[in-house]
ZABA-23137 format. One record per residue (C-alpha): residue in three letters; y, x, z. Coordinates in nm, 3 decimals. Example, Ala and Ser with C-alpha at 12.3 -4.5 7.8 and 13.67 -1.06 7.14 Angstrom:
REM residues 2
+-----+---------+---------+---------+
! res !       v !       u !       w !
+-----+---------+---------+---------+
! ALA !  -0.450 !   1.230 !   0.780 !
! SER !  -0.106 !   1.367 !   0.714 !
+-----+---------+---------+---------+
REM end
This chain:
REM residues 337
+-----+---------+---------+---------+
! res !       v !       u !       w !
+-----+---------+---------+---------+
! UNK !   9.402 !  -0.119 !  -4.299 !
! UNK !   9.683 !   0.032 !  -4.502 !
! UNK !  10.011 !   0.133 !  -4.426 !
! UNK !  10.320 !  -0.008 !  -4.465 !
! UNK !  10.412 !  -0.209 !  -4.788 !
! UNK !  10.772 !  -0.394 !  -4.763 !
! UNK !  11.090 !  -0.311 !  -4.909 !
! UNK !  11.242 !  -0.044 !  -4.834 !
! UNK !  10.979 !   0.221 !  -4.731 !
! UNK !  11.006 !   0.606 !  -4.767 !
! UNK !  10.785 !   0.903 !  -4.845 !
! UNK !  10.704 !   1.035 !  -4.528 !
! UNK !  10.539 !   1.350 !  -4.669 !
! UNK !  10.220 !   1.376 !  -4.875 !
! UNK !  10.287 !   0.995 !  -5.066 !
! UNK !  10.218 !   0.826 !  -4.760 !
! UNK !  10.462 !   0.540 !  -4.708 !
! UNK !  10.650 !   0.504 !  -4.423 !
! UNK !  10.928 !   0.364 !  -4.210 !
! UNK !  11.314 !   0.394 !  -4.285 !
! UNK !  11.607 !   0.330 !  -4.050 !
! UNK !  11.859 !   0.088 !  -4.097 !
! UNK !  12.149 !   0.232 !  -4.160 !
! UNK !  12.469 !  -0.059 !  -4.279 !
! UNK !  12.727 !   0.163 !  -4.280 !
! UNK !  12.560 !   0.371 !  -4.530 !
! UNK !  12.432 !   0.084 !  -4.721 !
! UNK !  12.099 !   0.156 !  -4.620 !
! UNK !  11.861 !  -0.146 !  -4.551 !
! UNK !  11.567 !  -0.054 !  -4.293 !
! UNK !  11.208 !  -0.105 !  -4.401 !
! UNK !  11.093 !  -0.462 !  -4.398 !
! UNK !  10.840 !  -0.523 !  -4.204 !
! UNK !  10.551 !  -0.767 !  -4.381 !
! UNK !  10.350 !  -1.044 !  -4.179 !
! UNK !   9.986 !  -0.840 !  -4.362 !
! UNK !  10.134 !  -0.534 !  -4.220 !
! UNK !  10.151 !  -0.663 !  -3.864 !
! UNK !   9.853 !  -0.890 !  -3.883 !
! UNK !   9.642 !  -0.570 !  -4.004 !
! UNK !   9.792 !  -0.355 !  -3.733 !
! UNK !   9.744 !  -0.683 !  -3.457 !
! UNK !   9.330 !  -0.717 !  -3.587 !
! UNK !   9.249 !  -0.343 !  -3.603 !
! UNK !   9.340 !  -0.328 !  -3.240 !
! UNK !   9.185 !  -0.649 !  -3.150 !
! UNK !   8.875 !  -0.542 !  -3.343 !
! UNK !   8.806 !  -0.231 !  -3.071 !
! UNK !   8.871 !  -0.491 !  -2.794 !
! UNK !   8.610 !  -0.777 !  -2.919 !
! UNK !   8.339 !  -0.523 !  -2.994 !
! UNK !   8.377 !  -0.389 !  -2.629 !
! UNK !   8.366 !  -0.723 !  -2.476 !
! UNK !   8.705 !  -0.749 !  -2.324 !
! UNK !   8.843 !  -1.144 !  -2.365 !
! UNK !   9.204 !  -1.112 !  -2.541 !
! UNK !   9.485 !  -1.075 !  -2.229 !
! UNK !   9.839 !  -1.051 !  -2.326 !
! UNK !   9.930 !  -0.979 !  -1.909 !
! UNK !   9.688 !  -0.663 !  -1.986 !
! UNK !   9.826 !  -0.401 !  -2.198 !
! UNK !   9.575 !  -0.133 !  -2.120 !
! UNK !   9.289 !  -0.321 !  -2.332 !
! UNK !   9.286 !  -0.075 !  -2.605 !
! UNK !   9.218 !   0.227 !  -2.406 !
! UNK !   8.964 !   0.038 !  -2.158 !
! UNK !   8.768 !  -0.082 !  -2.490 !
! UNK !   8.765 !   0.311 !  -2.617 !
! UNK !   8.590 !   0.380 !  -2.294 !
! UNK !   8.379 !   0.114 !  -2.287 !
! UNK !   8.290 !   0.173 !  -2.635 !
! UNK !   8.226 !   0.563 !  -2.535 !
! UNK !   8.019 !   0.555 !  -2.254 !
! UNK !   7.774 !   0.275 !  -2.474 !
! UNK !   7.748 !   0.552 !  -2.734 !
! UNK !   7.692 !   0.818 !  -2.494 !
! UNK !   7.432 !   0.606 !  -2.316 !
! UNK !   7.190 !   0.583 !  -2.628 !
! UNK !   7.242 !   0.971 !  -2.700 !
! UNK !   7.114 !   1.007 !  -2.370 !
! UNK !   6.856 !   0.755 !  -2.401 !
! UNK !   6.731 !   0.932 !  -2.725 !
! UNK !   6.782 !   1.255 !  -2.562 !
! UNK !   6.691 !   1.270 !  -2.207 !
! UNK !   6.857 !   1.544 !  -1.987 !
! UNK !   6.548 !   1.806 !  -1.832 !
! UNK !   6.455 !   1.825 !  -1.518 !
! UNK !   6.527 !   2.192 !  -1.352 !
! UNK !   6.097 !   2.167 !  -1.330 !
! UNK !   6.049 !   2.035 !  -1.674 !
! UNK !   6.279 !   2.285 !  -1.828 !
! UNK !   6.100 !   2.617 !  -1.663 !
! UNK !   5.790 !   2.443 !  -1.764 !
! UNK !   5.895 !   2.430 !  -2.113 !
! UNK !   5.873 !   2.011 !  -2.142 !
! UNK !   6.199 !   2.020 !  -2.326 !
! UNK !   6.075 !   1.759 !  -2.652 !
! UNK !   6.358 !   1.560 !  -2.720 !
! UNK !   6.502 !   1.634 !  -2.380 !
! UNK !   6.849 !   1.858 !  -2.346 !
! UNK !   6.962 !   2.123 !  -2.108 !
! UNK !   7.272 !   2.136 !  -1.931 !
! UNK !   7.454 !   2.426 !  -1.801 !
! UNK !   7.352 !   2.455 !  -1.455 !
! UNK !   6.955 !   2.360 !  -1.517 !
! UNK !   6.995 !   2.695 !  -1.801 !
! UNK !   7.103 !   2.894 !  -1.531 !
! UNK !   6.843 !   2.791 !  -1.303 !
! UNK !   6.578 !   2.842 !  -1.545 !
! UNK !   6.719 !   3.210 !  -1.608 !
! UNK !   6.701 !   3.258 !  -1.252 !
! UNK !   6.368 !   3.150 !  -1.179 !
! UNK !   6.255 !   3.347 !  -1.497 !
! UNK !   6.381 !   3.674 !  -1.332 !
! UNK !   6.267 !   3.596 !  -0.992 !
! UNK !   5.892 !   3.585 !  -1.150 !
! UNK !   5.927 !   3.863 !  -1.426 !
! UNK !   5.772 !   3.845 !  -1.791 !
! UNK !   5.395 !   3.738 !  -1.727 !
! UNK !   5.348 !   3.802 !  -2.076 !
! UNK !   5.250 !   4.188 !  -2.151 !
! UNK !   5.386 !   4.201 !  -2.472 !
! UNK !   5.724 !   4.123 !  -2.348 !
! UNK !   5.743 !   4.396 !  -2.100 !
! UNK !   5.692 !   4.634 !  -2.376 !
! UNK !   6.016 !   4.593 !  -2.499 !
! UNK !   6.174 !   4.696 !  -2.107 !
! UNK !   6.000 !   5.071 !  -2.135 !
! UNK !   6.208 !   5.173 !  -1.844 !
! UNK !   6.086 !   5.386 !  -1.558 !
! UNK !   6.125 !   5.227 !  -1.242 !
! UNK !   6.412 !   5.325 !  -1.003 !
! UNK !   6.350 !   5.365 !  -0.664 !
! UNK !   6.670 !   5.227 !  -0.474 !
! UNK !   6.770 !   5.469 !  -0.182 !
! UNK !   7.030 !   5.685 !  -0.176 !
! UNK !   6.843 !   6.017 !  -0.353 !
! UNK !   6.577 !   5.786 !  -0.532 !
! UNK !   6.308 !   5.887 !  -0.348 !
! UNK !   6.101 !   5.714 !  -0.108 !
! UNK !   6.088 !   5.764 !   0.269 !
! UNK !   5.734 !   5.880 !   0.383 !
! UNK !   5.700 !   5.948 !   0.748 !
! UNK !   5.378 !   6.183 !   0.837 !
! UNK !   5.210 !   6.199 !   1.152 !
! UNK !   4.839 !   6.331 !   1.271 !
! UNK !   4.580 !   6.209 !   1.024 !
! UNK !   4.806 !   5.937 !   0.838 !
! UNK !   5.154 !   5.827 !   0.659 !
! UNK !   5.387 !   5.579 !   0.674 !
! UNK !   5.588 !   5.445 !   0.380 !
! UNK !   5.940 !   5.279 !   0.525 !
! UNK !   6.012 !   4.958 !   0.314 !
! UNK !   6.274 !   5.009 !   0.016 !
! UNK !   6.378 !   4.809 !  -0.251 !
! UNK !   6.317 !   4.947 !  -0.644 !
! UNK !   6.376 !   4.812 !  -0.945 !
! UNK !   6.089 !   4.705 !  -1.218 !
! UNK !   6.137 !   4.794 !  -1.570 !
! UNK !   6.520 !   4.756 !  -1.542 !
! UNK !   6.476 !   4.378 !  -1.446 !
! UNK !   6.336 !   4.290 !  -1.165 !
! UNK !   6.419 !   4.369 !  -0.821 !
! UNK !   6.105 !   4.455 !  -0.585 !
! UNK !   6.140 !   4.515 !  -0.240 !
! UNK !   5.829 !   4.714 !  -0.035 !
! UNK !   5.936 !   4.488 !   0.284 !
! UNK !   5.715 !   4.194 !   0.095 !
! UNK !   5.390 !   4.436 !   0.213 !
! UNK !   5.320 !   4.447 !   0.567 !
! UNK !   5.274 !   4.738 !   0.802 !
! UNK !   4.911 !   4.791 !   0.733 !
! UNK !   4.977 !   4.784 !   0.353 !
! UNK !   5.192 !   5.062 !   0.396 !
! UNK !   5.020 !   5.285 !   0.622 !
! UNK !   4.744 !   5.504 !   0.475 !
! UNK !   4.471 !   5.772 !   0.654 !
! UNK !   4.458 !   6.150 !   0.576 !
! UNK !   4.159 !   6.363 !   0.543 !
! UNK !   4.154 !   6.721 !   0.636 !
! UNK !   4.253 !   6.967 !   0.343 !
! UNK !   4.302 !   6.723 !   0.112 !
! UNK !   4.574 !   6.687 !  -0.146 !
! UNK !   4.674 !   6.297 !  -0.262 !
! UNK !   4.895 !   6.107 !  -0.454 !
! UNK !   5.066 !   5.809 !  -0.332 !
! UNK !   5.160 !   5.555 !  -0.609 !
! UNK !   5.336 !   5.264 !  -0.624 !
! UNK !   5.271 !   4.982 !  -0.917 !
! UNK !   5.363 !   4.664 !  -1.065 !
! UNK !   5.097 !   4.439 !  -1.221 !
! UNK !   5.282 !   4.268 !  -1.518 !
! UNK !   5.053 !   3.956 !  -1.530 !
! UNK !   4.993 !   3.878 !  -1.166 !
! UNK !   5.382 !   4.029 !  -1.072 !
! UNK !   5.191 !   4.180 !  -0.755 !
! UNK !   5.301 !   4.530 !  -0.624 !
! UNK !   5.089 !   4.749 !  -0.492 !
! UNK !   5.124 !   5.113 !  -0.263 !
! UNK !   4.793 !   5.365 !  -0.294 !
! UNK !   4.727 !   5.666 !  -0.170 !
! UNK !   4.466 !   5.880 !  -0.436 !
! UNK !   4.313 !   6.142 !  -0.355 !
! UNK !   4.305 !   6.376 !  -0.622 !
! UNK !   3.908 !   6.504 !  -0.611 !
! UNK !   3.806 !   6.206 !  -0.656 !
! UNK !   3.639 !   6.156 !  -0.965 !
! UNK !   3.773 !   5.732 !  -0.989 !
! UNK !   4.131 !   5.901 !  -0.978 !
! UNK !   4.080 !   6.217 !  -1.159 !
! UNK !   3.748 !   6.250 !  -1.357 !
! UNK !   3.870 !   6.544 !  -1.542 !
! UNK !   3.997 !   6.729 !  -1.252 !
! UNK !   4.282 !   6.822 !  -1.384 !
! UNK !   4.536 !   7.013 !  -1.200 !
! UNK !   4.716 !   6.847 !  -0.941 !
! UNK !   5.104 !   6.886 !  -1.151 !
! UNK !   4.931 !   6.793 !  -1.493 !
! UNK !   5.179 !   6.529 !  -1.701 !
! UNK !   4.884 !   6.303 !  -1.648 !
! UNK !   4.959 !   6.166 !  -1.313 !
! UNK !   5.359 !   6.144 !  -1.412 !
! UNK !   5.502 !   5.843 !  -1.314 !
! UNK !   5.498 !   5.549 !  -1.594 !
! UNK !   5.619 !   5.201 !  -1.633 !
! UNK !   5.436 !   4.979 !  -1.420 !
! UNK !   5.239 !   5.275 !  -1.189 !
! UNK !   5.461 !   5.613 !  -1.071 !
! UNK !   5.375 !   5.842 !  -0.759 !
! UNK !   5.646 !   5.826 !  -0.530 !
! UNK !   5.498 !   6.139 !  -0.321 !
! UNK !   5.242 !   6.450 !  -0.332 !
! UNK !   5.081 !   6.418 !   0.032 !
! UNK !   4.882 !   6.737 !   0.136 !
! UNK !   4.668 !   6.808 !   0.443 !
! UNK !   4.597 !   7.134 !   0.668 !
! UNK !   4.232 !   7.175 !   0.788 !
! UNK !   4.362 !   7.010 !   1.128 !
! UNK !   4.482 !   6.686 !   0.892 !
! UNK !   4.806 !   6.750 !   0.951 !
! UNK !   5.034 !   6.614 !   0.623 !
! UNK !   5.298 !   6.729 !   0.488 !
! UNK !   5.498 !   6.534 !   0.198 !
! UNK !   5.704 !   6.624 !  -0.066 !
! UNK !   5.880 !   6.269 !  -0.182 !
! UNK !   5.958 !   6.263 !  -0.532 !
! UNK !   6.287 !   6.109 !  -0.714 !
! UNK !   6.222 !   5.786 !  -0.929 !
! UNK !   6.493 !   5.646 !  -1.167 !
! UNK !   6.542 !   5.497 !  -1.490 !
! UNK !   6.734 !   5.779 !  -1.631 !
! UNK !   6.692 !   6.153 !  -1.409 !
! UNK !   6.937 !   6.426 !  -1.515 !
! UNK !   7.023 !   6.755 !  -1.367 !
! UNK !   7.173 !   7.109 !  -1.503 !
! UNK !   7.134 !   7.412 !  -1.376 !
! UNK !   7.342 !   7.734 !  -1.435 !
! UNK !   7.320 !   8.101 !  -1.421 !
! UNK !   7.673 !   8.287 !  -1.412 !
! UNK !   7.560 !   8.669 !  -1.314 !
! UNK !   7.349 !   8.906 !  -1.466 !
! UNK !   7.008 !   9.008 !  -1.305 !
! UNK !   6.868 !   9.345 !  -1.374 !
! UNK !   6.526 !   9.346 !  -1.427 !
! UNK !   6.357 !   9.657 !  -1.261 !
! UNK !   5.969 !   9.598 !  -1.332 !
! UNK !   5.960 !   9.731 !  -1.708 !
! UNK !   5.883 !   9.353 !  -1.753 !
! UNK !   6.111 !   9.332 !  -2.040 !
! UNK !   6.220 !   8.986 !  -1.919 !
! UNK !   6.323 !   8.826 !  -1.618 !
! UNK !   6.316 !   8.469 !  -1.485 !
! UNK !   6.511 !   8.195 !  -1.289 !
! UNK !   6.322 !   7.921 !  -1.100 !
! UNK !   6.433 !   7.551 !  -1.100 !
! UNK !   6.335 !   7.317 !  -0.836 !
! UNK !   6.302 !   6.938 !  -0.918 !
! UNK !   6.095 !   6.737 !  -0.754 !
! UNK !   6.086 !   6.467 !  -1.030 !
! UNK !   5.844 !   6.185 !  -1.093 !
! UNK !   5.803 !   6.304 !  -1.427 !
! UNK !   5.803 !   6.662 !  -1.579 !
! UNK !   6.179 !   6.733 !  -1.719 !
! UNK !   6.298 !   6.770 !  -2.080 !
! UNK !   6.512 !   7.076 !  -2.122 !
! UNK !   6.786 !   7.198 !  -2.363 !
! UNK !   6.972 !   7.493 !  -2.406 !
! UNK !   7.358 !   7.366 !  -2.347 !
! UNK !   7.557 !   7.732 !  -2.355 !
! UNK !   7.466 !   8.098 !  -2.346 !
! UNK !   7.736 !   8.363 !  -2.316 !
! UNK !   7.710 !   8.763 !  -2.374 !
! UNK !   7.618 !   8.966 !  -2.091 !
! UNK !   7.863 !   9.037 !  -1.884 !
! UNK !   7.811 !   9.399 !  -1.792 !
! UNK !   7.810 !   9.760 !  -1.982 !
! UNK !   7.454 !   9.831 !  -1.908 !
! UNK !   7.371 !   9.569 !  -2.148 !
! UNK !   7.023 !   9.480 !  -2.335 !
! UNK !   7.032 !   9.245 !  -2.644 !
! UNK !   6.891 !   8.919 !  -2.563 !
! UNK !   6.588 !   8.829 !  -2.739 !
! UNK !   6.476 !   8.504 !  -2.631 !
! UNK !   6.530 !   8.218 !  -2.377 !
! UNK !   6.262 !   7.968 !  -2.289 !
! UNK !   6.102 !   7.771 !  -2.019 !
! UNK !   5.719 !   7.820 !  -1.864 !
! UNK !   5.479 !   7.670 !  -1.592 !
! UNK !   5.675 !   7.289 !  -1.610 !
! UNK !   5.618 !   7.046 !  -1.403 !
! UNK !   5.754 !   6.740 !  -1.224 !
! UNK !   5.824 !   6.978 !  -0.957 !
! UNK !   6.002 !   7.256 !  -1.126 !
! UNK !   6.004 !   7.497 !  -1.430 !
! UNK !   6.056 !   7.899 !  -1.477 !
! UNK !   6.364 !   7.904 !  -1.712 !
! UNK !   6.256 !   8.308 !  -1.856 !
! UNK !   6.502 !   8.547 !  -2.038 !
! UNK !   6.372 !   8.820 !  -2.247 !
! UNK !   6.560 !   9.166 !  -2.382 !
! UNK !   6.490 !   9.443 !  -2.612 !
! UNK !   6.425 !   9.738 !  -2.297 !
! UNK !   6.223 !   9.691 !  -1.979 !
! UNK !   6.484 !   9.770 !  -1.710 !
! UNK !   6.857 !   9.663 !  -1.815 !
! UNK !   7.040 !   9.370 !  -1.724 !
! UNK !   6.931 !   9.133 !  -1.949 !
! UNK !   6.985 !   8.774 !  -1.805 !
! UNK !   7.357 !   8.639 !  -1.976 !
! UNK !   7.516 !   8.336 !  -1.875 !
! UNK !   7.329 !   8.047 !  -1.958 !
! UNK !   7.397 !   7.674 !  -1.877 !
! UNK !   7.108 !   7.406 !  -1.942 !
! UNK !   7.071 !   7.017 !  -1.922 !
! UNK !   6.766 !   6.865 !  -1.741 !
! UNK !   6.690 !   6.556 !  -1.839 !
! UNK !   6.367 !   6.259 !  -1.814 !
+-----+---------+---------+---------+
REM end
């Protein structure tokens, strides 16, 4: 096909040729309009009709447009032939060879892949974050009565990407018996390559759980990735328990401030502030401000630092020059793990 080629065409922009308007009183002659032009115009057209099948019709004007279609949907067909859409199953089974995915099998394929959780190991190791226990203070409800404890169901989250909830374990699961004048551990874990939680309740002399014997705030038992303890459990010699729940989440922060002077009467030298945390994890502290002290009977402040951590708490200590001045100044510090 080319375009026009009678007398009288015009420049249309570019070199192409085009049409001109007739124009008499200006002594302008319109375009003339060639029998190859309109027979190469008439056979392109008829060209997309015959290869579609439609029968030449000149009571149907539409032909054109239906032979497009037609024409369309044939190539379409043998694309899909060639490249069959998945099936939601084949997809999440990873049968994808010469098959394609549309939009809403992808998303149901993500879904199902975060429903079940990475069963490879390897992957997990690139979501190192500590679980978060999903109640209002992060900690788990524990309810103690003669001889046992009760864990009330909660939902936490795994790794930062997958939602567990405790309801999944029954009643008996989630009920353990005390000992007299004992001191245990409850834990709750997530096995990466089965995606099975589990509750426990470890009893810290025995040798399985402790072989060391290490002391019963050591960093070891700190909660980790896949296993945390969710709640020190202790028993009286009449097996009574008391428990001290313990705050799980992916980030734990906390500052803690001193804003008056404390005058330090022993001849210590120093004198000390304790902070209470009840963490799953022992606690990361920094020094955020420290102002002069704040009254005449001043001693020169020689040192601030932190002693006997724990998950549970820390002794924040401030030391002077003399035994018996005030020598605690303002102080402000971030808590973080």
């Amino acid at each position: 096909m080319d375009r026009i080629n009678g007398a009288g065409t015009t420049d249309i922009g570019g070199g192409r040729r085009g049409f001109r308007d007739e124009n008499l009183g200006g002594g302008v002659e319109g375009t003339e309009v060639t029998a190859l032009w309109a027979n190469m115009i008439q056979e392109e057209i008829m060209k997309v009709c015959t290869e579609a099948g439609l029968s030449p019709s000149e009571a149907d004007w539409t032909q054109l447009y239906q032979a497009i279609n037609i024409l369309l949907d044939a190539l379409f067909a043998d694309v899909e032939a060639a490249f069959p859409y998945a099936t939601t199953p084949e997809a999440i089974a990873g049968v994808l060879l010469n098959k394609i995915i549309n939009p809403k099998t992808l998303a149901d394929v993500l879904a199902a892949r975060i429903a079940a959780g990475p069963l490879d190991a390897s992957v997990a190791t690139y979501l190192n974050v500590y679980p978060t226990v999903l109640t209002a203070d992060n900690k788990a409800i524990v309810t103690p009565s003669a001889g046992q404890v009760v864990v009330t169901p909660f939902k936490w989250i795994w790794r930062q990407f997958k939602t567990v909830d405790l309801s999944a374990l029954n009643l008996a699961a989630r009920t353990f018996a005390t000992a007299a004048s004992k001191t245990y551990h409850l834990r709750l874990a997530f096995d990466v390559n089965t995606g099975v939680q589990t509750l426990s309740l470890k009893d810290l002399a025995s040798a399985g759980y402790n072989p060391s014997a290490l002391a019963e705030g050591n960093v070891a038992f700190d909660g980790g990735y896949d296993d945390t303890i969710i709640a020190r459990v202790t028993t009286d010699a009449g097996n009574v328990p008391t428990v001290k729940a313990l705050r799980n989440a992916s980030r734990l922060t906390a500052s803690a401030q001193r804003t008056t002077p404390v005058f330090s009467s022993t001849g210590a030298g120093w004198v000390s502030d304790t902070i209470n945390l009840d963490w799953s994890r022992q606690a990361l502290v920094s020094l955020d401000t420290a102002g002069s002290n704040v009254t005449s009977e001043y001693d020169s402040l020689q040192g601030i630092g932190i002693s006997s951590r724990t998950r549970y708490s820390f002794d924040y200590l401030i030391s002077g020059t003399s035994p018996s001045y005030y020598i605690t100044c303002p102080y402000l510090i971030g808590i973080s793990a």
